[in-house]
C-alpha positions in Angstrom: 10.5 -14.1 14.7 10.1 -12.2 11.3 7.0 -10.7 10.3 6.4 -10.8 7.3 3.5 -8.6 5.3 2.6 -10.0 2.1 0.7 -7.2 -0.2 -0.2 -7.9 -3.7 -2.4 -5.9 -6.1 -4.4 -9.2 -7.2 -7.9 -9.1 -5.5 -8.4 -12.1 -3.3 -12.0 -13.0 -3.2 -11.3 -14.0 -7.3 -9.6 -17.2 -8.2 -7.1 -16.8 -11.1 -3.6 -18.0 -11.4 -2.5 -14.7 -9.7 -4.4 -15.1 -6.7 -3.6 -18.9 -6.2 0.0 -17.8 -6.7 -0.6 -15.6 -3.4 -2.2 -18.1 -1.5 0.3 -20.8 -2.4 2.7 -17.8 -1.2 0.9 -17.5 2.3 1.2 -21.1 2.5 4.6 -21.5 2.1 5.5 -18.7 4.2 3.4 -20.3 7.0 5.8 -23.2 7.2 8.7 -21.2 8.0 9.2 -21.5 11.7 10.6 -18.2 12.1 8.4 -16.3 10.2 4.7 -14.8 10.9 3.0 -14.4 7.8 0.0 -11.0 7.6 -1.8 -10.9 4.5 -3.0 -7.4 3.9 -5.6 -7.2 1.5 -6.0 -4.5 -1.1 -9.3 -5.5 -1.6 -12.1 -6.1 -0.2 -13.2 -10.2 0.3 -16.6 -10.7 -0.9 -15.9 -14.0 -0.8 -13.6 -16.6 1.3 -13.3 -19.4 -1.2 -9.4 -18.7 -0.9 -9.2 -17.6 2.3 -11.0 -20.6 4.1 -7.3 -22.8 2.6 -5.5 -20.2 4.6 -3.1 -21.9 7.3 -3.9 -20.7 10.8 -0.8 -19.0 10.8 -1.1 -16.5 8.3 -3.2 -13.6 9.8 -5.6 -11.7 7.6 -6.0 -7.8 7.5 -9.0 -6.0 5.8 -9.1 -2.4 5.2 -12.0 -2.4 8.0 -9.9 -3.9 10.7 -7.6 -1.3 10.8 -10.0 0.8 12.6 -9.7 3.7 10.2 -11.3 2.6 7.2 -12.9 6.0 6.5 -9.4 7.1 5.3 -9.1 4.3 2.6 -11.0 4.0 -0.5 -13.3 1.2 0.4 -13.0 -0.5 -3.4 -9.2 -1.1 -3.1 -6.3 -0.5 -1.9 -4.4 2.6 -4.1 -0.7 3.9 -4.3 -1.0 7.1 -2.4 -2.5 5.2 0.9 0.2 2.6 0.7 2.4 4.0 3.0 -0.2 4.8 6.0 -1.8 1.4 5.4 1.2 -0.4 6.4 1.7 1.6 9.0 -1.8 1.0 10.6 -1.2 -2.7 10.2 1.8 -2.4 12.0 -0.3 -0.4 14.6 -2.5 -4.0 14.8 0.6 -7.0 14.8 3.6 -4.9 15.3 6.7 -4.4 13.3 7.0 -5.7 10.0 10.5 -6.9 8.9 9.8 -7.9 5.9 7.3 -6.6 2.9 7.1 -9.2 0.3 5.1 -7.3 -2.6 4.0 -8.4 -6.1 3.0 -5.2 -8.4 5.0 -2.6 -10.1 3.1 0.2 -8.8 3.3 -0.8 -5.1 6.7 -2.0 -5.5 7.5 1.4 -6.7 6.0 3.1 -4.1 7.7 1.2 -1.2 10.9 1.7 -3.0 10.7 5.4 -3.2 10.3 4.9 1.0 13.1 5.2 3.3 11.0 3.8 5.6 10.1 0.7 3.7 13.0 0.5 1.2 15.2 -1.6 3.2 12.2 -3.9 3.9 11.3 -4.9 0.5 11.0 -8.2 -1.5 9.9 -8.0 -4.6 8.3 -10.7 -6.6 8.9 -8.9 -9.9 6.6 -8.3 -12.9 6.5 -10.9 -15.2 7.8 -9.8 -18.6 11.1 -10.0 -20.4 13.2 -6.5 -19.9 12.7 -4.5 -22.9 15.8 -2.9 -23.8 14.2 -0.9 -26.6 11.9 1.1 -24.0 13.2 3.1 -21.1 13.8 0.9 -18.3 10.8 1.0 -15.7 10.9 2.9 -12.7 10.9 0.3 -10.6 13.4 -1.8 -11.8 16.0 1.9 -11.7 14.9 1.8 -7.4 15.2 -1.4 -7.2 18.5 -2.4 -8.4 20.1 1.0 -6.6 18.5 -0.3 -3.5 19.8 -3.6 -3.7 16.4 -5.1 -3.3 15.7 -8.8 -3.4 13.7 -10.4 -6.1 11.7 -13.3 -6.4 11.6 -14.5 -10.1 9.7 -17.8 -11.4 12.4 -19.7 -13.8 16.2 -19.8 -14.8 15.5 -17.7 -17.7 14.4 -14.8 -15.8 16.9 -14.9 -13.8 19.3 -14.9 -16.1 17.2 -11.8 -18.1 17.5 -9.9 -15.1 21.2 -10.0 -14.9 21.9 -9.6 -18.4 19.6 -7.4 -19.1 19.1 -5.1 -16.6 22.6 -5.7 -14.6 20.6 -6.8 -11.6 23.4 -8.2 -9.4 22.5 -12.0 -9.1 22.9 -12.7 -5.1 19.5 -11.0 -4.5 17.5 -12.5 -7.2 16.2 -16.1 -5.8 14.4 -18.4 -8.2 11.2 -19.9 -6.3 8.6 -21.5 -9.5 4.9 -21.6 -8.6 4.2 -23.8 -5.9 1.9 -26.8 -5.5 0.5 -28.4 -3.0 0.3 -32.2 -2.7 -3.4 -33.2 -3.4 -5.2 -35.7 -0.8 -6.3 -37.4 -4.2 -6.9 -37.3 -7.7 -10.4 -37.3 -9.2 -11.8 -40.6 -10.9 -11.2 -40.1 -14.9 -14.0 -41.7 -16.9 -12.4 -43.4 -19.4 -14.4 -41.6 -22.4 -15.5 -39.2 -23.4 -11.9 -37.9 -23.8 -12.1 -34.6 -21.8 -10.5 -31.4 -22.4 -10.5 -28.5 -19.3 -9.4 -25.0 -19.3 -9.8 -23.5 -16.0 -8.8 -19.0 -15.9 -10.1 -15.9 -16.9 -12.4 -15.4 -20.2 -10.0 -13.5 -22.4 -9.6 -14.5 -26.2 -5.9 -13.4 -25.5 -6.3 -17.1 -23.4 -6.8 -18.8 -26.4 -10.5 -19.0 -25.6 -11.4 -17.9 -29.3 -9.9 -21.1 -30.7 -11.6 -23.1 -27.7 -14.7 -21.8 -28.4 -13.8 -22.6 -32.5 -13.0 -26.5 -30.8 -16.2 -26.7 -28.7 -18.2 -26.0 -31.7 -17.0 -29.3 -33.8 -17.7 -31.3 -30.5 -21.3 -32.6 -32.1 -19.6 -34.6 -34.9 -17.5 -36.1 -32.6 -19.3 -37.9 -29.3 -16.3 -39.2 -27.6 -14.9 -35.8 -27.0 -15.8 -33.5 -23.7 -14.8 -30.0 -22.8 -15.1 -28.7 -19.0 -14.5 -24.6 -18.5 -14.2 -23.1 -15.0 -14.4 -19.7 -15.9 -13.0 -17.4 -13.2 -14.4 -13.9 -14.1 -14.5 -12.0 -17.9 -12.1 -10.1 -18.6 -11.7 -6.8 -21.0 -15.4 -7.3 -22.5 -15.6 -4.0 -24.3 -12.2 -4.8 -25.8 -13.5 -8.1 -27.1 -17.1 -7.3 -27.9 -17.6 -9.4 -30.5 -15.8 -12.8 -28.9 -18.5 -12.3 -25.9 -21.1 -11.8 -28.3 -20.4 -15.6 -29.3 -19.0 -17.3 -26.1 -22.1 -15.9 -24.0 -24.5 -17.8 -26.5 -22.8 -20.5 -26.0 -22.0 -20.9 -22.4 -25.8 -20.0 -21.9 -26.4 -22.6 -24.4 -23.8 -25.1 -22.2 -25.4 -23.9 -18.6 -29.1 -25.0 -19.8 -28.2 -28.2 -21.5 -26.5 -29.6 -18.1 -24.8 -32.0 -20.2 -22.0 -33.8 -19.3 -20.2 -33.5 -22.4 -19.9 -29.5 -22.3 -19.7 -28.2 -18.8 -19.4 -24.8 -17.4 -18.5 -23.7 -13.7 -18.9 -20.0 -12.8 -18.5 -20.3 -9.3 -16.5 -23.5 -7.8 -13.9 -23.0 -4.7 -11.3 -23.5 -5.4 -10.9 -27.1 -4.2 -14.2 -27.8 -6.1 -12.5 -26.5 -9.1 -9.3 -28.5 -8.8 -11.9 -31.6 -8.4 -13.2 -30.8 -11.8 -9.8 -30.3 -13.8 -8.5 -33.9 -12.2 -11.5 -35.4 -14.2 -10.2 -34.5 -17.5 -7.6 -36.1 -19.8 -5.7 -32.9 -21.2 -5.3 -29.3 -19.9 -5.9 -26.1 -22.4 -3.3 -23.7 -21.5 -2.6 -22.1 -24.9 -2.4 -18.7 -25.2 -1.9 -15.7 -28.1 1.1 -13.6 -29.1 0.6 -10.9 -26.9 2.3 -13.2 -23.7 5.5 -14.3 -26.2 7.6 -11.9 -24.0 5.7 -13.3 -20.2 8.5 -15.9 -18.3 6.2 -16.5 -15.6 5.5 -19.8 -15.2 1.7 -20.8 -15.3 0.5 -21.3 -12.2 -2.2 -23.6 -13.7 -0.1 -25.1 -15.6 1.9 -26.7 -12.5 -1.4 -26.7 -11.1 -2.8 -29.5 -13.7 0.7 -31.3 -13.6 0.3 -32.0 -10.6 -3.0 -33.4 -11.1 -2.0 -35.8 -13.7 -3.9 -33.8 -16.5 -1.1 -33.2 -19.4 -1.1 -29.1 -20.5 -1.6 -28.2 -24.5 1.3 -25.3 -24.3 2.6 -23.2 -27.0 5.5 -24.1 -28.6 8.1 -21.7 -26.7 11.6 -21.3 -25.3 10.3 -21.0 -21.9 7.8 -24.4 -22.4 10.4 -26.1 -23.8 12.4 -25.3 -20.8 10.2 -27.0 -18.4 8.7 -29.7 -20.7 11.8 -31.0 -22.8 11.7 -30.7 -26.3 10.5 -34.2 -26.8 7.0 -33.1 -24.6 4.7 -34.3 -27.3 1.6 -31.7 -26.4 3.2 -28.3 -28.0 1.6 -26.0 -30.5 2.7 -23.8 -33.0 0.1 -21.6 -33.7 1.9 -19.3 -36.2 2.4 -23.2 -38.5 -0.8 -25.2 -37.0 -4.3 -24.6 -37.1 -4.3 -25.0 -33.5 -8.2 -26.8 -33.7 -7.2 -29.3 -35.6 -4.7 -29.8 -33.1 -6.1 -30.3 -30.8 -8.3 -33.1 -32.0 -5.0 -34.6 -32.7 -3.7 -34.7 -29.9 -7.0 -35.7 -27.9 -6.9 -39.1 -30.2 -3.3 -40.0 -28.7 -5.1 -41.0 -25.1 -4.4 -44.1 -24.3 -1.1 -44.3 -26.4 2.3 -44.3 -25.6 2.5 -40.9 -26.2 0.3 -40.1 -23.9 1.7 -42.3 -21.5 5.2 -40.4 -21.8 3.3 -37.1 -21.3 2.3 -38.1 -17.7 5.6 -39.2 -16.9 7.1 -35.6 -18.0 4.1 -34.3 -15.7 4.8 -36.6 -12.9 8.2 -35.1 -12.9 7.9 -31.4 -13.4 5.1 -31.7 -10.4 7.9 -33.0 -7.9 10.1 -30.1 -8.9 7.1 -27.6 -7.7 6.0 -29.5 -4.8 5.6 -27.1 -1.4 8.8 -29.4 0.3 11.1 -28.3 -2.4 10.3 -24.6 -2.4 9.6 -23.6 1.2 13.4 -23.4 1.9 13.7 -21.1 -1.3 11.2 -19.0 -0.5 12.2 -18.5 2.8 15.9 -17.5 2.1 15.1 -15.0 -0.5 12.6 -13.2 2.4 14.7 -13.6 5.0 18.2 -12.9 2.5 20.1 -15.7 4.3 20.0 -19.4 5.5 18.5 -18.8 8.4 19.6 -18.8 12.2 21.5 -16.4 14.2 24.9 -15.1 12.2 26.2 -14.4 15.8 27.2 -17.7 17.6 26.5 -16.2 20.8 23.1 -15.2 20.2 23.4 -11.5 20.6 21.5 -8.8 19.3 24.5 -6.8 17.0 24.8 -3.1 16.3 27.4 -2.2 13.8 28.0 1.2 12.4 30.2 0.5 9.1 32.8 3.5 8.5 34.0 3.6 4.9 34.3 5.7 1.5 33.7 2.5 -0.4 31.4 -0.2 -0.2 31.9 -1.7 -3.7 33.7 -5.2 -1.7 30.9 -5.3 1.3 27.3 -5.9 -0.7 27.6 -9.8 -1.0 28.4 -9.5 2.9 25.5 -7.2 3.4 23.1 -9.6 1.6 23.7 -11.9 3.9 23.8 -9.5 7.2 20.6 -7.7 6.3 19.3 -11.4 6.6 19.5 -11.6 10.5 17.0 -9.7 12.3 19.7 -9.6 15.5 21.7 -7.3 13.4 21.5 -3.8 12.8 23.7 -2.0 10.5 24.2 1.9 10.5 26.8 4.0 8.1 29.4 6.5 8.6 30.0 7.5 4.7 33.4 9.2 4.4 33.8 11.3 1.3 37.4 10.1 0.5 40.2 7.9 2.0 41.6 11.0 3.5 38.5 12.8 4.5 35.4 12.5 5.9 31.8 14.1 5.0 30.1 16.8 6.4 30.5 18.0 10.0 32.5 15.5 12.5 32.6 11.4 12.6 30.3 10.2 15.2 29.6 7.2 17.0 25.7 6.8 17.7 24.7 5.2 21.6 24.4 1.6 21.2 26.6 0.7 18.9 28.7 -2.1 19.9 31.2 -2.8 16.5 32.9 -0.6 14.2 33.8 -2.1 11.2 36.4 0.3 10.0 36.2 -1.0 5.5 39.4 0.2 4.6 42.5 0.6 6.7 42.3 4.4 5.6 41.8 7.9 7.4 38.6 6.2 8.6 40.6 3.9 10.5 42.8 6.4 11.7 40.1 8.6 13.2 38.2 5.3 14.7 41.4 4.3 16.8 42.1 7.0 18.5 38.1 8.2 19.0 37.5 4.8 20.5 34.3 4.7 22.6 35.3 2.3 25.9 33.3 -0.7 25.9 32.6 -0.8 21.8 34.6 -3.5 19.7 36.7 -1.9 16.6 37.3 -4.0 13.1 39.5 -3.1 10.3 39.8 -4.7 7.1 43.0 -3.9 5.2 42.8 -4.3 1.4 46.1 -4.0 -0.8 45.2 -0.6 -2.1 46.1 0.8 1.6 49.1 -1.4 2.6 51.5 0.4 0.8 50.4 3.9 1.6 50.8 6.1 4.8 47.7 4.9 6.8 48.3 2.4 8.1 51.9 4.0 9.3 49.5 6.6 11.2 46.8 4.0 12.9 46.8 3.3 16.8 47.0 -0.5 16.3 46.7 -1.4 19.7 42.9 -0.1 19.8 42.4 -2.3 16.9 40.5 -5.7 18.4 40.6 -7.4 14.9 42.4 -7.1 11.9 40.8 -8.2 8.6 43.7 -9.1 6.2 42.9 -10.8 2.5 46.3 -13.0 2.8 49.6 -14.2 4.7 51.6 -11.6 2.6 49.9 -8.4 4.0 49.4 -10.3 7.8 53.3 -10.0 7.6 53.8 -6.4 6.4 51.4 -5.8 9.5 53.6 -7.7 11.3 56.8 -6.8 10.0 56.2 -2.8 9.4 53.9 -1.8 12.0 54.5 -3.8 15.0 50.5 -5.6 14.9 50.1 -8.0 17.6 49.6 -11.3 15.3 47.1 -12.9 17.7 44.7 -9.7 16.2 45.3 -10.6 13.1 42.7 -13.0 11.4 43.6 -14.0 7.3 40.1 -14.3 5.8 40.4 -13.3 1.7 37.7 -11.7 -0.2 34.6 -13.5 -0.2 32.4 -15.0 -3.0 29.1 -16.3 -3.5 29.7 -20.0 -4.4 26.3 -20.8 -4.5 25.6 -18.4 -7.4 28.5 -19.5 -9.2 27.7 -23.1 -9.7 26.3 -22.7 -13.5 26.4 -25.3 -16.2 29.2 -24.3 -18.7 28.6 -23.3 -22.4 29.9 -26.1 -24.6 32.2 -23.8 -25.9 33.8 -22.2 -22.8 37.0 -25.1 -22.8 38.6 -22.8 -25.6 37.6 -19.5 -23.9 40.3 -17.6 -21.5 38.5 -14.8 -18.9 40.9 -12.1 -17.9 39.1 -9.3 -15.4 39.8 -6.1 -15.3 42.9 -4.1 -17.2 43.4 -1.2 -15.0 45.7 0.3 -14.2 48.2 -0.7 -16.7 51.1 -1.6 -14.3 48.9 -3.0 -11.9 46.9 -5.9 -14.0 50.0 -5.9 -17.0 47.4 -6.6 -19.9 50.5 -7.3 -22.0 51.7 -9.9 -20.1 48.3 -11.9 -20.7 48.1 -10.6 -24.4 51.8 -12.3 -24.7 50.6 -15.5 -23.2 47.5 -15.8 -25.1 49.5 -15.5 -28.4 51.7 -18.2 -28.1 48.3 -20.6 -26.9 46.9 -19.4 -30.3 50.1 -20.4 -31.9 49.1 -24.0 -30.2 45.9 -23.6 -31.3 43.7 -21.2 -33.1 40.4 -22.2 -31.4 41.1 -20.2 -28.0 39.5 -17.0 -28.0 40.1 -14.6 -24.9 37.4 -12.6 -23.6 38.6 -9.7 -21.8 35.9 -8.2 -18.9 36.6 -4.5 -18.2 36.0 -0.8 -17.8 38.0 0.3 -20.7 41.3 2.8 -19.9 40.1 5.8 -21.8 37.0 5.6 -19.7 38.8 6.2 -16.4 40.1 9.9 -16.4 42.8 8.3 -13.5 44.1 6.1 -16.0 44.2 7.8 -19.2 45.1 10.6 -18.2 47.7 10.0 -15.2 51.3 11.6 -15.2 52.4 8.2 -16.5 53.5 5.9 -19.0 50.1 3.9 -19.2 48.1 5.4 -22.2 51.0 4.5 -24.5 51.7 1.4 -23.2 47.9 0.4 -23.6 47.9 2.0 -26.8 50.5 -0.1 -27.6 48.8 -3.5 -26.6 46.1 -2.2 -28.7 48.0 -1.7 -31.7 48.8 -5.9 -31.0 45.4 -7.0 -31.2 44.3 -5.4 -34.1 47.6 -5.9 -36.8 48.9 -8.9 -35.4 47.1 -12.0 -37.1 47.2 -14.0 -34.4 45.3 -11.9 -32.4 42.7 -10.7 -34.8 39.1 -12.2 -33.8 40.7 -13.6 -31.4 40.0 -10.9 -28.6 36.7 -9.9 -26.9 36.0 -6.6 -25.1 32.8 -7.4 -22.7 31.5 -4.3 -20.8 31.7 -4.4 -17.4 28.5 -5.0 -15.3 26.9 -7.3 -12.0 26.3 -10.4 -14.1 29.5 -12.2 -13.9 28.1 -15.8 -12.5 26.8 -16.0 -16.4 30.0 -14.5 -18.0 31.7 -17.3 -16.4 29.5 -20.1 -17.7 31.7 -19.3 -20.9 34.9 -18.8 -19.4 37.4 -22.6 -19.4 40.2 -20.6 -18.0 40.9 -17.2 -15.9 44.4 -15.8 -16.1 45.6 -13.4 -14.2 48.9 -12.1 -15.2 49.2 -8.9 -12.5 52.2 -8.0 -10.9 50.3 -7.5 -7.5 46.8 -8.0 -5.9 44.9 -8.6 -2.5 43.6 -11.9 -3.4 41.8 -11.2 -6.5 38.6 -12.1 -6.0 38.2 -12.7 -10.2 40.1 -15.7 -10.1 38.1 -17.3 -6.9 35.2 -16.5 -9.1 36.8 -18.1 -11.5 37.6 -21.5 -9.7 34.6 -21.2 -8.1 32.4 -21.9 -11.3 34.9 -24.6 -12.4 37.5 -22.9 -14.6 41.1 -23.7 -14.4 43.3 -20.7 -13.6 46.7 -19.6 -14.7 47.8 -17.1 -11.9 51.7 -15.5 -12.6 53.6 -15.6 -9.1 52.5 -12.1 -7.3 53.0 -11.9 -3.8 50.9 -14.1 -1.4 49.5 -15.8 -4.4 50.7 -19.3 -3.7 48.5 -19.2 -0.3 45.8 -18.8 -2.0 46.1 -20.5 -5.2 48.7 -22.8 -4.7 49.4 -25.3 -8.2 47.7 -22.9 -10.2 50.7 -20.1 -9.6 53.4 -19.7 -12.4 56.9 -18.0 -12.1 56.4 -17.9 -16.0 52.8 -18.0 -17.6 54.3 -19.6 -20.6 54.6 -22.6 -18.7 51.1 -23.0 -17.8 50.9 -23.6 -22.0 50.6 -27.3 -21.9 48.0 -27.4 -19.0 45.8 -25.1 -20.6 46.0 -27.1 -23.7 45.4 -30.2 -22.1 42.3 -28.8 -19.9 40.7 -28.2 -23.3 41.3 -31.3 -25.3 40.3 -33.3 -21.8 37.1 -35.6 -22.1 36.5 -35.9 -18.4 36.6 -32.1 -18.0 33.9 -32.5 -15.1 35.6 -33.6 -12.7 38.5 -31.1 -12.5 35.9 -28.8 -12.9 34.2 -29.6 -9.6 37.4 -29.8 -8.0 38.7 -26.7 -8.9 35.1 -25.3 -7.9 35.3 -27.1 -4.2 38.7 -25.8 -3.6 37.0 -22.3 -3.5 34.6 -23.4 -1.0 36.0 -22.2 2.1 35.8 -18.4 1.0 32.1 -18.5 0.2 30.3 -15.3 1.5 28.5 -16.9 4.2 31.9 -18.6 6.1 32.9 -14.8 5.7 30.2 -13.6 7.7 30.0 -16.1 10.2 34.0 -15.4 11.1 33.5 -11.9 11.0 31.0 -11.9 14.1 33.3 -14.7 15.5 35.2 -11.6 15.8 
């Protein structure tokens, strides 16, 4: 069972989108049956509105229960007690495993933990990156911790890679969640009724309501219901309160059914109220241009039937369609007089369209759609054991470089029956500081790297403990593995048939220890809609070093395509060589060869503006939504992982014949690139594109990072 704390800064006994957002949260949780959800409050509830819809599952904690209150501020919760909170929680229902936390200053201060670091889900704040600004503090700890995120939409998603190089397998998408409703409220059919339901802040649009509400005498079959949660920033909107208290004063006396106000409703009250109306006002002032958090209430009144009045927005348009007839512009329109014009389409086809688009958008937010979402991106897998015998697993990883293991480790850190320690070695020759050790209890070493590491590990074997080594191409040509006690080795990790057989061949490795299992991938994150443009575009990965990748060889095959056709570009993602001291500076021929390459691109006309330098960085899933085809033209790899990227998101892929290439690739391996011409062209030009595409992607399947970790402990 995981436990799973759930802390937010949001104060509980007040019902906003925020705080139904947590209790939806709770809820979802609560149906995961291998999770125990523990709310810990940061304030105090004053009132149980939202807590009474609480499943019987998800356990409350109140400062006071902890038995220590006197140490806490009794008003809230604050940063510096964080820490010793959780910790007295923990003191009540045991262990957490899992702290899913919404707030940049918590999240910051768990982050900066070692004891809660590792523990962390973050639902992140809810504003575009700002690359103009210093990148917050929490998004630095974050992203070196590998932390997982919970975002709202697509586009945030995609912001977080892009923009702050957040590496895509830990960021899950999980929009707000609804939950089915035992029935809608009866609608009258007039007046027409208009409901906002949220905080009183002008920034809300509640100035232009207020502006709407007061033309409501000239027109009798119009209605406006407010559920006013709480006020907000009164002393920065003095003189919008000096008005909207008259009138809501004014509204509370008259007790007419035409203008209604609600202070105070549950929340199950308050949803019966906004199912009465006709349309939704969720409009809302500049100052939330840059939010891509989806509107709770917003999903909230689709799923009620009640069509939202929504800015006019990239992320509306996203959800809605761009033929969603209710938008806004209020830079354009006056957005009162727009409103009455929309309010006079009930009853027409356009309105009837509008509940169709709502109908729709509410199935996509429904709890059954989500709760498996959620659930992954707490518990960072699939669920169920990884181990197919059931045991509890402790592994102590020895390796100077984890730069191939963190997709793997996603996935591992997933399984609360695994335990992973470190034995960080400084180089492949050396290790840290003081001696290698093997803690008591482990049961695995997983030796990354068939280096000194692995050298050391077999012939320190601990009796009764399980060693692993992976062998990568880097090592199989150098000394090491000449100098490892194979026979101590239980399993050997090999990326393909062509190093299996050096093993074999060279070293004398038993083959029934040797298990072929290439690098692995995440499919799931790779399965992206391609630009429109992406047919013509060729992805090449990496350059360095020079013999290694043979950049020329790709430049020479990409300038007889362009000779067949001018429209293929060839974007090129990679560390450039002058910024690897190794490279540029090596005893070698390579500076002037890639100087030379260089000296192509720009004079020759074929190749000018036709080459693209993209920096390197995490978010490749996206880069490859505008690659058609990934070449690689190296003399020698592992199994390059690039092109099973590549595949993987539905590219074609021109590989030139290295060794154990064919075993992995098969058709897609050339003796000759140039003879890959005609295919490449014809992929292009080809209507039915599609289906290649998700052949090429199915293909890649099999090396998906989960089917990696599942053999691995089959091991």
């Amino acid at each position: 069972m995981i436990r799973v704390a759930i802390l937010a800064e949001q104060n509980f006994s007040l019902i906003d989108g925020s705080t139904i957002w947590l209790l939806n949260v709770c809820k979802l949780i609560a149906l995961q049956h291998d999770m125990e959800p523990v709310l810990v409050l940061s304030h105090p509830l004053t009132n149980t509105y939202l807590a009474d819809e609480l499943p019987e599952r998800v356990k409350v904690i109140e400062l006071e229960d902890l038995g220590q209150a006197s140490r806490f501020p009794r008003d809230r919760l604050y940063p510096p007690f964080l820490e010793s909170t959780l910790a007295a929680a923990e003191g009540v229902v045991g262990r957490f495993d899992r702290v899913f936390v919404r707030g940049a200053v918590f999240l910051e201060t768990l982050l900066e933990s070692p004891a809660w670091v590792d523990r962390v889900v973050a639902y992140t704040p809810e504003t575009l990156p700002d690359v103009s600004k210093s990148e917050p503090n929490w998004l630095t700890l974050a992203r070196a911790a590998r932390a997982r995120l919970v975002v709202q939409s697509e586009v945030s998603k995609q912001a977080m890679e892009a923009l702050s190089d957040y590496p895509a397998q830990v960021v899950h998408v999980v929009p707000p969640i609804v939950f089915a409703e035992a029935a809608q409220a009866k609608r009258e059919e007039l007046p027409i009724r208009l409901c906002y339901s949220g905080k009183i802040d002008p920034d809300y649009g509640l100035d232009w309501l207020l502006k709407f509400c007061t033309t409501l005498p000239d027109h009798p079959d119009l209605a406006t219901t407010i559920l006013g949660a709480k006020d907000t920033f009164r002393n920065r909107h003095k003189k919008f309160f000096e008005k909207f208290d008259v009138y809501r004063e004014a509204v509370m006396l008259a007790q007419s059914s035409r203008e209604q106000y609600f202070s105070s409703l549950s929340h199950a009250e308050a949803k019966r109220e906004m199912g009465k109306a006709h349309f939704a006002f969720c409009l809302r002032h500049d100052r939330y241009n840059g939010v891509i958090e989806i509107s709770t209430k917003i999903v909230e009144f689709c799923s009620l039937g009640v069509p939202p009045i929504v800015n006019d927005t990239a992320l509306n348009r996203a959800l809605f369609g761009d033929d969603y007839p209710y938008y806004v512009d209020t830079h354009l329109e006056d957005p009162v007089s727009r409103l009455h014009e929309i309010m006079r389409t009930k009853g027409s086809d356009t309105y009837v369209l509008a509940q169709q688009r709502i109908a729709e958008i509410a199935k996509q937010f429904s709890a059954s759609q989500l709760s498996h979402r959620l659930g992954t991106a707490i518990r960072g897998s699939e669920g169920g054991d990884l181990d197919p015998e059931g045991k509890f697993r402790r592994v102590l990883i020895a390796t100077h470089d984890r730069k191939f293991l963190n997709q793997f480790l996603d996935q591992v850190q997933g399984d609360p029956k695994v335990e992973i320690s470190w034995q960080h070695w400084s180089s492949t020759a050396q290790f840290g500081v003081g001696d290698p050790d093997v803690p008591e209890g482990v049961d695995t070493v997983f030796c990354e790297w068939a280096c000194e590491n692995a050298v050391w590990h077999s012939y320190n074997k601990r009796p009764g403990t399980k060693l692993i080594v992976r062998l990568h191409r880097f090592e199989a040509f150098r000394a090491f593995p000449s100098r490892i006690n194979w026979p101590a080795v239980d399993a050997i990790i090999v990326v393909s048939s062509y190093f299996r057989d050096i093993l074999i061949s060279e070293h004398g490795c038993d083959p029934e220890r040797i298990h072929i299992i290439p690098q692995f991938i995440d499919w799931d994150q790779l399965q992206r809609q391609k630009h429109a443009d992406a047919r013509f575009t060729l992805g090449m990965v990496g350059i360095n070093p020079f013999d290694h990748k043979r950049f020329d060889r790709a430049i020479d095959f990409f300038v007889k395509l362009r000779q067949r056709d001018d429209r293929f570009r060839l974007a090129v993602r990679s560390v450039m060589p002058w910024q690897i001291e190794w490279v540029w500076n090596a005893d070698n021929d390579d500076k002037m060869r890639f100087e030379e390459v260089f000296r192509r691109i720009f004079n020759d006309p074929l190749l000018q503006g036709g080459v693209r330098f993209d920096p390197a960085g995490t978010d490749m899933e996206e880069w490859y939504r505008g690659v058609g085809t990934i070449i690689s033209s190296s003399d020698s790899e592992g199994c390059h992982t690039a092109v099973m990227e590549g595949l993987a998101s539905g590219c074609d892929a021109v590989v030139y014949n290295w060794p154990g290439s064919r075993s992995l690739f098969g058709d897609h391996v050339v003796d000759d690139m140039a003879n890959a011409l005609e295919r490449v062209v014809a992929f292009a030009n080809l209507q039915d594109r599609n289906l290649y595409r998700d052949a090429f992607s199915q293909s890649m399947k099999d090396y998906d990072v989960k089917e990696f970790t599942k053999k691995f402990f089959r091991l």
